[in-house]
C-alpha positions as a Markdown table, in Angstrom:
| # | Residue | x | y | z |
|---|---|---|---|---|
| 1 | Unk | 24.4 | -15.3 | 37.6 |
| 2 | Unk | 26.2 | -16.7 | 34.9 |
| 3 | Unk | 24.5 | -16.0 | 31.6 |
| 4 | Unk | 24.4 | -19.0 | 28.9 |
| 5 | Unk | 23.8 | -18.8 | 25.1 |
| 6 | Unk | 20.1 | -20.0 | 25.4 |
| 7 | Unk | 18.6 | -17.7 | 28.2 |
| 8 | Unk | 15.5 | -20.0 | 29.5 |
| 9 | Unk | 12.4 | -19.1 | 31.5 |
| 10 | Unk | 13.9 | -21.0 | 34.4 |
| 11 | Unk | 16.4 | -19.0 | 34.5 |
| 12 | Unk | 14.7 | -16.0 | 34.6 |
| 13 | Unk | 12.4 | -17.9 | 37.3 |
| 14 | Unk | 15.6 | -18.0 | 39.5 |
| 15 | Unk | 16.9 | -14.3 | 38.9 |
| 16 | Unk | 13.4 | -13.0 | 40.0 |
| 17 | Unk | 12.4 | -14.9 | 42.8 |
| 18 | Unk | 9.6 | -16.7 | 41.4 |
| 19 | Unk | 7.9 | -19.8 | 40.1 |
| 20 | Unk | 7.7 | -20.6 | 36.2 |
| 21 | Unk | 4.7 | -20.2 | 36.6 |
| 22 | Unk | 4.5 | -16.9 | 37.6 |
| 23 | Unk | 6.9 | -15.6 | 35.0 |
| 24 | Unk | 4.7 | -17.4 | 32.3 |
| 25 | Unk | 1.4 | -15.4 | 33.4 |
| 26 | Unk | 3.5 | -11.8 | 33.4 |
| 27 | Unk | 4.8 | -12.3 | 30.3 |
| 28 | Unk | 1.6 | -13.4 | 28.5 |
| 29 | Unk | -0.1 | -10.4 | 30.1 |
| 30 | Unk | 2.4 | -7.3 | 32.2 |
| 31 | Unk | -0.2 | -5.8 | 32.8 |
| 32 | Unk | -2.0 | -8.6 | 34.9 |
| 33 | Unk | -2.7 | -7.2 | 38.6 |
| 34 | Unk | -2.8 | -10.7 | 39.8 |
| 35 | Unk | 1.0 | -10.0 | 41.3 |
| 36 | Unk | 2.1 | -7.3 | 43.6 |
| 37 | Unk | 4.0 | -4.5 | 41.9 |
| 38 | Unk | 7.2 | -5.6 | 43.4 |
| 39 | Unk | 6.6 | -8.9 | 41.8 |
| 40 | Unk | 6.2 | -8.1 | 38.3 |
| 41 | Unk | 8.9 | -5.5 | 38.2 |
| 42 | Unk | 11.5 | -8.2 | 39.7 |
| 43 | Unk | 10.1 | -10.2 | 36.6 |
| 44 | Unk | 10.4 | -8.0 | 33.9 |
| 45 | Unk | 13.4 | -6.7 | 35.4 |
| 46 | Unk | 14.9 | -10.5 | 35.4 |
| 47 | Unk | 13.6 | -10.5 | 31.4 |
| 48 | Unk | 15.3 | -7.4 | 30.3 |
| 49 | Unk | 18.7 | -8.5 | 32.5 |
| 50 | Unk | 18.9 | -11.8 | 30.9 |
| 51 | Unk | 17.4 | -10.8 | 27.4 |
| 52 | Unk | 15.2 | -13.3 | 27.3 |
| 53 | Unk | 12.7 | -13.9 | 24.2 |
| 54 | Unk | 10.0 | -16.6 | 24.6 |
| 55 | Unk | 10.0 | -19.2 | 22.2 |
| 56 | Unk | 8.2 | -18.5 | 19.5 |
| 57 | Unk | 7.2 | -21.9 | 18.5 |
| 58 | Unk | 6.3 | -23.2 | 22.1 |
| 59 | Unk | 3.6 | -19.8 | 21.8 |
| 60 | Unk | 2.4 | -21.2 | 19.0 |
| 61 | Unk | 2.1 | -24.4 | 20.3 |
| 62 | Unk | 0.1 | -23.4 | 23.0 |
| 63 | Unk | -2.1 | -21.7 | 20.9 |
| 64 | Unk | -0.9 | -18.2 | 21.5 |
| 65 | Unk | -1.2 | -15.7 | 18.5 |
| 66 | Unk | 2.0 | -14.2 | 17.9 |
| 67 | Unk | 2.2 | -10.5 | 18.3 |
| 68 | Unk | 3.1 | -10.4 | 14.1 |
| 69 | Unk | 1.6 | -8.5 | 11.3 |
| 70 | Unk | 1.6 | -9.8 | 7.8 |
| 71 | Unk | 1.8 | -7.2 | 5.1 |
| 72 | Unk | 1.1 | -8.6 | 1.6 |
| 73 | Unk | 2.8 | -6.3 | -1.0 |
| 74 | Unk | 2.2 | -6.9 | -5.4 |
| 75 | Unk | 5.6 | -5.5 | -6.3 |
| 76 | Unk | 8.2 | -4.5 | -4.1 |
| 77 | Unk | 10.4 | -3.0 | -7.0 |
| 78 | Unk | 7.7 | -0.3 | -7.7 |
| 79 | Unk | 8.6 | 2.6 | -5.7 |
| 80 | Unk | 4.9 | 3.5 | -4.3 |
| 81 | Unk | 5.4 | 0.1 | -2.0 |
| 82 | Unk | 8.6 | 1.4 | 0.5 |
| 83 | Unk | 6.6 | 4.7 | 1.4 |
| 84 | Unk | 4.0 | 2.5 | 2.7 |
| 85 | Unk | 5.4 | -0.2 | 3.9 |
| 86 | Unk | 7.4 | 2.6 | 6.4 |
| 87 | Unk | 4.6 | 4.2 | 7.5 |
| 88 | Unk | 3.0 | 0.5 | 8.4 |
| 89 | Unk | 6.2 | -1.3 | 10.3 |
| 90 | Unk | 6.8 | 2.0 | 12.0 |
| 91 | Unk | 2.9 | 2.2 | 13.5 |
| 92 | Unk | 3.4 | -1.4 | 14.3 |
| 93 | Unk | 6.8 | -1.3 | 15.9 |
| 94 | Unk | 5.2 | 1.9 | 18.0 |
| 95 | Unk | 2.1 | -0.6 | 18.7 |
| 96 | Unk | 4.2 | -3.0 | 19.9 |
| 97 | Unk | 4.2 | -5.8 | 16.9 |
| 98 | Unk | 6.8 | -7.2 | 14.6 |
| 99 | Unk | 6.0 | -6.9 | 10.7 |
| 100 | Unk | 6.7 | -10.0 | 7.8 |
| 101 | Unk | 6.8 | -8.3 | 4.9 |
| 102 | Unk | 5.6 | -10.4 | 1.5 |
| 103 | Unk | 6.1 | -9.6 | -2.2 |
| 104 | Unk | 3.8 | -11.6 | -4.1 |
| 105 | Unk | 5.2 | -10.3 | -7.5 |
| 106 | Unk | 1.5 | -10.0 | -8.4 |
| 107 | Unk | 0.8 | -13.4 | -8.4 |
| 108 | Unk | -2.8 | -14.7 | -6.8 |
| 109 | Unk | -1.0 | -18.1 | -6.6 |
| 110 | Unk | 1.5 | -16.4 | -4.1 |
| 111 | Unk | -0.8 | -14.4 | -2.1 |
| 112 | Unk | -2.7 | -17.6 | -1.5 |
| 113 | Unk | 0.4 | -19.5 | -0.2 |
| 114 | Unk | 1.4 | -16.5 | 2.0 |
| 115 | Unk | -2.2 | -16.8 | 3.6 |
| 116 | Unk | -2.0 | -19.9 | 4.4 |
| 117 | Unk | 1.7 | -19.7 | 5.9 |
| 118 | Unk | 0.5 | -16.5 | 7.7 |
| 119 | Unk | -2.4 | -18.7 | 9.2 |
| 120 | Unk | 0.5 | -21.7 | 10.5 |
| 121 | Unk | 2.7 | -18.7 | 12.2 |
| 122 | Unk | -0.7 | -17.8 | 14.0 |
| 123 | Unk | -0.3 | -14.2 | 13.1 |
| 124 | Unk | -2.1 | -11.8 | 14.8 |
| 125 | Unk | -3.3 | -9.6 | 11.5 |
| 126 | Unk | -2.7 | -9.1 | 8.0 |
| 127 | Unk | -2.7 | -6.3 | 5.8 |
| 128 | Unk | -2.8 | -6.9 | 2.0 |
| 129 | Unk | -2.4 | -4.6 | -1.3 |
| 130 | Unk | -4.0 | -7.4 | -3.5 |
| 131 | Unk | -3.2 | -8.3 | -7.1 |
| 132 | Unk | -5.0 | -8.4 | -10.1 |
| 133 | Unk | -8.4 | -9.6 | -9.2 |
| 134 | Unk | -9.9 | -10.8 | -12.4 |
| 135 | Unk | -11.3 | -13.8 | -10.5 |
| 136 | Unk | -13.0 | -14.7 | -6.9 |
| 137 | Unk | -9.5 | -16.1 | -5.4 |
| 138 | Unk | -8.4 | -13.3 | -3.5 |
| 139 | Unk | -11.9 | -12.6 | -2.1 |
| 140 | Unk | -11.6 | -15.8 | -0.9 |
| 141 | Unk | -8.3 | -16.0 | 0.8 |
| 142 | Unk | -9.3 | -13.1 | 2.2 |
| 143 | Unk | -12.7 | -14.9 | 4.4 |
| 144 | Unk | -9.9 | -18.1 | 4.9 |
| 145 | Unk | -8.1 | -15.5 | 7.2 |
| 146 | Unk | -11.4 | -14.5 | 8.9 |
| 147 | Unk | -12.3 | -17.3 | 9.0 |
| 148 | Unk | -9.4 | -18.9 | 11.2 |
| 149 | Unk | -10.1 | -15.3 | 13.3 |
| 150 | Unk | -7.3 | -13.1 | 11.5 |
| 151 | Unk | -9.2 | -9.1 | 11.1 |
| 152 | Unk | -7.7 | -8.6 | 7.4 |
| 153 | Unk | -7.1 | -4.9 | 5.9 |
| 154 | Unk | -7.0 | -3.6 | 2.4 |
| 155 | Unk | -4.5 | -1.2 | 1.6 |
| 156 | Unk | -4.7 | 1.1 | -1.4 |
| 157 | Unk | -6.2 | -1.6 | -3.8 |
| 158 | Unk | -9.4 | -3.2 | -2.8 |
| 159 | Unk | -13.0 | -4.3 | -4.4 |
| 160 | Unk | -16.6 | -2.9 | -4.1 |
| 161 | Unk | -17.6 | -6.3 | -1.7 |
| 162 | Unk | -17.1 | -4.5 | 1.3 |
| 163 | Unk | -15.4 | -8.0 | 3.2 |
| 164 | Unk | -13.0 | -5.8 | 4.7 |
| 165 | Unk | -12.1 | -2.8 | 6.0 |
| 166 | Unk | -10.0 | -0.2 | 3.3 |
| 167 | Unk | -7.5 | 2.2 | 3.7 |
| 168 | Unk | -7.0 | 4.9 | 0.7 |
| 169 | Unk | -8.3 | 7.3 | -1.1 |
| 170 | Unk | -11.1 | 8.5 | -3.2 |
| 171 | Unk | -9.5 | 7.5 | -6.8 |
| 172 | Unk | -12.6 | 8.2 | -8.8 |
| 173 | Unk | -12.2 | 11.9 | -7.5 |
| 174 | Unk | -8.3 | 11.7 | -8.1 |
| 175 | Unk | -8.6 | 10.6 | -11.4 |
| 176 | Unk | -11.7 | 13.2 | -12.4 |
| 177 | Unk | -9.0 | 16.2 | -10.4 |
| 178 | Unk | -6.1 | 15.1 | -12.7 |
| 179 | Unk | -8.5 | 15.3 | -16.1 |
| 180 | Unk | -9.9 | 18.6 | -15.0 |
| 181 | Unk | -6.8 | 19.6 | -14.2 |
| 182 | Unk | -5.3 | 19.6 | -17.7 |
| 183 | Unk | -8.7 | 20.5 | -19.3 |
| 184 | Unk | -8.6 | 23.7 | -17.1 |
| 185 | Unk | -5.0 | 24.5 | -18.8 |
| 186 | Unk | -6.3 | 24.5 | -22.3 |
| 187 | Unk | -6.2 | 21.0 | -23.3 |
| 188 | Unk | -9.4 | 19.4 | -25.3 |
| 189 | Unk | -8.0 | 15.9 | -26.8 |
| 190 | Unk | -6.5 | 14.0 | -23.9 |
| 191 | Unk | -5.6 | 10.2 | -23.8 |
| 192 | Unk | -6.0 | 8.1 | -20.9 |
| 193 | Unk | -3.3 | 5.4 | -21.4 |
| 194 | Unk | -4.1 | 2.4 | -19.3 |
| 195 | Unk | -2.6 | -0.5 | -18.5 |
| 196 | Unk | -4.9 | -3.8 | -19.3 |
| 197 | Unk | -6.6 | -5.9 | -17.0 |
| 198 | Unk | -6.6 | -3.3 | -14.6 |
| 199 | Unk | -7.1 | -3.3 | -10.5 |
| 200 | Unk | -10.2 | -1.6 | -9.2 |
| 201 | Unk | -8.8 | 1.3 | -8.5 |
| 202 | Unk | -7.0 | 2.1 | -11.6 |
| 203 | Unk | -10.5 | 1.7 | -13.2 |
| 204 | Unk | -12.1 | 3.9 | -10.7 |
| 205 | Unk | -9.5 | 6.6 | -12.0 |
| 206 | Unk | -10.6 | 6.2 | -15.6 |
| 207 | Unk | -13.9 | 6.6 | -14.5 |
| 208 | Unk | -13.3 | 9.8 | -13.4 |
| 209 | Unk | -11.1 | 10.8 | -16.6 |
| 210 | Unk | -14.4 | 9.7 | -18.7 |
| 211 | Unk | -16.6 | 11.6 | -16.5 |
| 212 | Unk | -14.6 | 15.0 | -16.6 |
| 213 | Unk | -14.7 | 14.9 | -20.5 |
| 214 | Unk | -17.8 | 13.7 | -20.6 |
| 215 | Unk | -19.1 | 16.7 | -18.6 |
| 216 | Unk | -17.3 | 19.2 | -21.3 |
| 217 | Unk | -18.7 | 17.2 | -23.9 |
| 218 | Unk | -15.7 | 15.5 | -25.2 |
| 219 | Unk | -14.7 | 12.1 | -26.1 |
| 220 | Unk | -12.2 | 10.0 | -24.2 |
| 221 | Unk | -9.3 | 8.7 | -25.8 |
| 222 | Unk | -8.5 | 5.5 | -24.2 |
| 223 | Unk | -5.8 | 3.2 | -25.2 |
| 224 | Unk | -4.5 | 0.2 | -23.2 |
| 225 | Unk | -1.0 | -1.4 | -22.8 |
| 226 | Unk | 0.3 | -4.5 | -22.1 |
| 227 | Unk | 1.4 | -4.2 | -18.3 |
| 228 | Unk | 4.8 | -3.6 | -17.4 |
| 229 | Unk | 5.7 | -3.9 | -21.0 |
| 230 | Unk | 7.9 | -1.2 | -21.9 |
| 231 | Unk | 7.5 | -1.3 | -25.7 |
| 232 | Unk | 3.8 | -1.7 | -25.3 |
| 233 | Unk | 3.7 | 1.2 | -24.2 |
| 234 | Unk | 6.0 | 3.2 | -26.7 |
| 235 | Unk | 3.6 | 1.8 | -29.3 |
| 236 | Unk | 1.2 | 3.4 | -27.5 |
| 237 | Unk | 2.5 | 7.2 | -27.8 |
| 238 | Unk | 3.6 | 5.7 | -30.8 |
| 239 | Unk | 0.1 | 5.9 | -32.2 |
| 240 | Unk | -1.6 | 8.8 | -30.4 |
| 241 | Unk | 1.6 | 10.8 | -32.0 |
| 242 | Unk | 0.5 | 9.7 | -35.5 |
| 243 | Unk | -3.3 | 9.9 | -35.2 |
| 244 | Unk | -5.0 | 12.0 | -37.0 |
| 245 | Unk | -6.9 | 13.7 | -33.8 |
| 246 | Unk | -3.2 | 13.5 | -32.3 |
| 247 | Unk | -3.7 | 14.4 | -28.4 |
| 248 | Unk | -2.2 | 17.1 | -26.3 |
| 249 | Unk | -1.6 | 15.5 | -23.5 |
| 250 | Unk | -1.7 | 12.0 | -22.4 |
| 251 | Unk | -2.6 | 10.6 | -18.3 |
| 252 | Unk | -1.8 | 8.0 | -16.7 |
| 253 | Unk | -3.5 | 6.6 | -14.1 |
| 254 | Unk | -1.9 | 3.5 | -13.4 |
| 255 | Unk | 1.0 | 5.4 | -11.7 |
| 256 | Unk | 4.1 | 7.4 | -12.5 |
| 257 | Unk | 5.8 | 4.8 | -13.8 |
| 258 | Unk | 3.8 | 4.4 | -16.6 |
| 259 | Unk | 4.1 | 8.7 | -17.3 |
| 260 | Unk | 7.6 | 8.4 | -17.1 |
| 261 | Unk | 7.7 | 5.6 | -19.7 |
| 262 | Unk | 5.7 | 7.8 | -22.2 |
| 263 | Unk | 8.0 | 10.5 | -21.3 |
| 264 | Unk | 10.7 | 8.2 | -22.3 |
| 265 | Unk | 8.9 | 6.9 | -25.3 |
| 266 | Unk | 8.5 | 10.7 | -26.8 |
| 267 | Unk | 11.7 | 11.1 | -26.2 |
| 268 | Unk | 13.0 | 8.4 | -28.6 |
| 269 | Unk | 10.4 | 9.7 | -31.4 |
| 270 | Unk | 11.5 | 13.3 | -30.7 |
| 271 | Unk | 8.5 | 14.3 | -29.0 |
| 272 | Unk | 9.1 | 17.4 | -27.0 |
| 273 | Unk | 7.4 | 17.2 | -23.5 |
| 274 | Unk | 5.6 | 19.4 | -22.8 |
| 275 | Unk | 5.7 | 21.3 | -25.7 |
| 276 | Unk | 4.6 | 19.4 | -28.0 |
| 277 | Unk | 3.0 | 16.7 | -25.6 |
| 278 | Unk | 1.8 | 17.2 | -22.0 |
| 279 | Unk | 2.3 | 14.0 | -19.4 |
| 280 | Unk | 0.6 | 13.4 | -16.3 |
| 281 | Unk | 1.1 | 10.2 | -13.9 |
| 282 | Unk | -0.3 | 9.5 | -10.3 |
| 283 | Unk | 1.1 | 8.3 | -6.7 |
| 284 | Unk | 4.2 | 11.0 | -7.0 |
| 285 | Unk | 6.8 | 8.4 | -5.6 |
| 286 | Unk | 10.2 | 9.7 | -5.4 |
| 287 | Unk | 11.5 | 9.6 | -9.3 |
| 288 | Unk | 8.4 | 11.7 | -10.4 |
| 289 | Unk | 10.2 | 14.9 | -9.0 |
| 290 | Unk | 13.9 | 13.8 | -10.5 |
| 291 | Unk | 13.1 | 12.8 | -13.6 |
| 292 | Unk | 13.3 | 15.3 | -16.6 |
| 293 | Unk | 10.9 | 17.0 | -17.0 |
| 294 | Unk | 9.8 | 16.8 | -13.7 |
| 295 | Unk | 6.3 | 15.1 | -13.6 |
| 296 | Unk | 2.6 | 16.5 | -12.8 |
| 297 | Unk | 1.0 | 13.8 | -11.1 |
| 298 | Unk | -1.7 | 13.3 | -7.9 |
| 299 | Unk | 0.4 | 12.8 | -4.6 |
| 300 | Unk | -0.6 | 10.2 | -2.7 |
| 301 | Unk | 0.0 | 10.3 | 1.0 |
| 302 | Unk | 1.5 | 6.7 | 1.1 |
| 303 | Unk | 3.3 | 6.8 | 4.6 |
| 304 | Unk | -0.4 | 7.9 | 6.0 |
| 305 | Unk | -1.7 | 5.2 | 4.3 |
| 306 | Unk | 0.6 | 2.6 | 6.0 |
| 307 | Unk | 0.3 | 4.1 | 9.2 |
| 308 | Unk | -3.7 | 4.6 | 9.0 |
| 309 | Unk | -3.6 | 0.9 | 8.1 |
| 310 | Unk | -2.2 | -0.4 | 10.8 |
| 311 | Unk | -3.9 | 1.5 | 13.1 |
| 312 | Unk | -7.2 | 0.4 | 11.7 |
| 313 | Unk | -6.0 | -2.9 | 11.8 |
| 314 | Unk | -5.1 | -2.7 | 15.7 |
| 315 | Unk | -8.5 | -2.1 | 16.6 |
| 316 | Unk | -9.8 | -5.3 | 14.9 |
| 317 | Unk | -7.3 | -7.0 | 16.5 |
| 318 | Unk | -8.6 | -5.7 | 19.8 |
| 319 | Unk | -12.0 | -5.8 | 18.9 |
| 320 | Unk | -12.5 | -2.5 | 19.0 |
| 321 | Unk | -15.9 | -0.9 | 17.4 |
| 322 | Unk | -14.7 | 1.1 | 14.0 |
| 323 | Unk | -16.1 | 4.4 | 13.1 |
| 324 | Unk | -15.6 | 3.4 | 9.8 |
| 325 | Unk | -15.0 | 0.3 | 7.4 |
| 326 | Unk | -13.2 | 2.6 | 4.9 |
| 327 | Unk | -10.9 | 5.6 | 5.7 |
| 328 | Unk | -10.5 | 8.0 | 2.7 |
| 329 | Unk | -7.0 | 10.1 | 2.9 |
| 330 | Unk | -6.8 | 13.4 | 1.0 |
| 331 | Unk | -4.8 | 13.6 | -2.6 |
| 332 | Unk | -2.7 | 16.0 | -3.7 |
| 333 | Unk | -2.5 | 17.9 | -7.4 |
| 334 | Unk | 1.3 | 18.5 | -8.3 |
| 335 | Unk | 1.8 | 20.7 | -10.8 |
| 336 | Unk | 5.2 | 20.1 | -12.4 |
| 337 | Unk | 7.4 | 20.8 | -15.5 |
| 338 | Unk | 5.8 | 17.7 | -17.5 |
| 339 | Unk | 2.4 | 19.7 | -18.3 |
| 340 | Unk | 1.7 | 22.8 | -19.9 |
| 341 | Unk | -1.1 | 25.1 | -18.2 |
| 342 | Unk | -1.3 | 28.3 | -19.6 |
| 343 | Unk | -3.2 | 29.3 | -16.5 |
| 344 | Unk | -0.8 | 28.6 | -13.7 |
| 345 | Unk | 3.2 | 30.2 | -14.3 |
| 346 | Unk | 4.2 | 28.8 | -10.7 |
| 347 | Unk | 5.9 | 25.4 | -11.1 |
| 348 | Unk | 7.2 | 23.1 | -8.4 |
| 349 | Unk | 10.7 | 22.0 | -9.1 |
């Protein structure tokens, strides 16, 4: 048979045999033992000879959910993103579903027009690393996707409302670990350089930075930034370097960007890292072990995280019971050359 540009199932009706009929209930389930063996091989087998794909928009016409994920990103350029974003699309693809990935350049506005595009296509689930939630508005797009019976997952940033299920880790813990950490290798005055109007989970890790010096009876040092402003934050070590309790060391817990822009920022005043000033960050994505000095940070296992996330979100989508509504992964310490501890001589490069 002749193959044409547009491969329809009529044709592949004709190759196999059958009536359109019967091709339309294979496809929509292969696994249905309503047909003899013979009968759905010489169907699938038609399928694969004429590489025929079904029509999306006929599916969704009829109702059918697509066999799509949506995966809501806040910032594709930060490098934490692409590690889990591979572990999800890879699960998926090995799950059998096709991925749409969104960047909504942390802008509620977006992530509410994505939901309701993700809600026309008819997708089948969506998984969402939300923005800065200073109001009710992603909470709420969030039960809109329920509510038009799409199971919704949180990846790595999330709320205490418990209206879906979570994927991450334990980032009070991580953030108490880091604090300790440096306290264990001598230091007394450390900062906790934040960035303002921070998500949950950033938060969570400054609770556990206040909490660790709390419990050696010091004081916390906290100074906020204006997010993803570079000079912001180089007033910031600016400041600490001049005060008159000047700090040893300086964490970051709203990632390794924000470490290696103090890093930078000492640099420019002179400020020897880490001999005169110790830098920690959190996530280690890539540039934490390239850049000079190499940076201590928590690790993050951020391909787990995409591939756990899918997974869970597979057994909503087949209504399967969960054994849990939130699935902690283990963190990492990662002692590098941007931190002095007196305590520990073994360094990884």
């Amino acid at each position: 048979m002749k193959k044409s540009n547009r491969v329809t199932i009529t044709d592949v009706a004709r190759l196999a045999e059958v009536s359109v009929s019967t091709v339309s209930v294979i496809l929509k389930d292969p696994e249905n033992n309503r047909f003899p063996e013979v009968t759905r091989r010489r169907v699938l087998d038609a399928v694969k000879e004429l590489q025929y794909q079904p029509a999306v928009y006929a599916q969704q016409m009829r109702g059918k959910r697509l066999h799509v994920i949506g995966l809501i990103i806040p910032d594709l350029t930060n490098h934490f993103y692409p590690e889990v974003t591979s572990g999800f699309t890879e699960q998926a693809n090995i799950l059998g579903y096709n991925v749409i990935l969104l960047n909504s350049n942390n802008s509620i506005g977006q992530e509410q027009s994505f939901a309701e595009t993700l809600i026309a296509m008819r997708v089948a689930g969506v998984a969402i690393c939300g923005v800065y939630t200073i109001d009710e508005r992603e909470k709420q797009l969030i039960q809109r996707l329920q509510s038009q019976g799409i199971p919704v997952v949180r990846v790595d940033r999330y709320e205490e409302d418990n209206i879906s299920p979570y994927v991450g880790i334990d980032n009070y813990s991580a953030g108490y670990a880091m604090t300790e950490e440096l306290l264990q290798g001598g230091h007394t005055a450390i900062a906790c350089v934040v960035p303002d109007e921070p998500v949950h989970i950033v938060a969570e890790r400054q609770r556990g930075y206040v909490a660790a010096m709390a419990n050696r009876g010091l004081n916390p040092i906290i100074c906020g930034f204006r997010n993803g402003d570079a000079q912001s934050l180089s007033q910031v070590v600016e400041r600490l370097w001049h005060a008159d309790e000047r700090p040893t060391a300086l964490f970051t817990p709203g990632g390794d960007m924000d470490a290696i822009g103090c890093i930078r920022a000492a640099d420019a005043l002179a400020i020897r890292v880490p001999d005169d000033l110790s830098i920690a960050g959190f996530d280690d994505i890539y540039v934490a072990s390239v850049v000079r000095p190499a940076l201590t940070t928590i690790r993050q296992p951020k391909y787990e995280m995409g591939k756990q996330s899918m997974g869970l979100l597979y057994k909503l989508i087949k209504r399967e019971k969960l054994t849990s509504e939130r699935i902690l992964l283990p963190f990492e310490y990662i002692r590098r050359h941007s931190t002095i501890n007196l305590t520990d001589v073994c360094l990884i490069p």
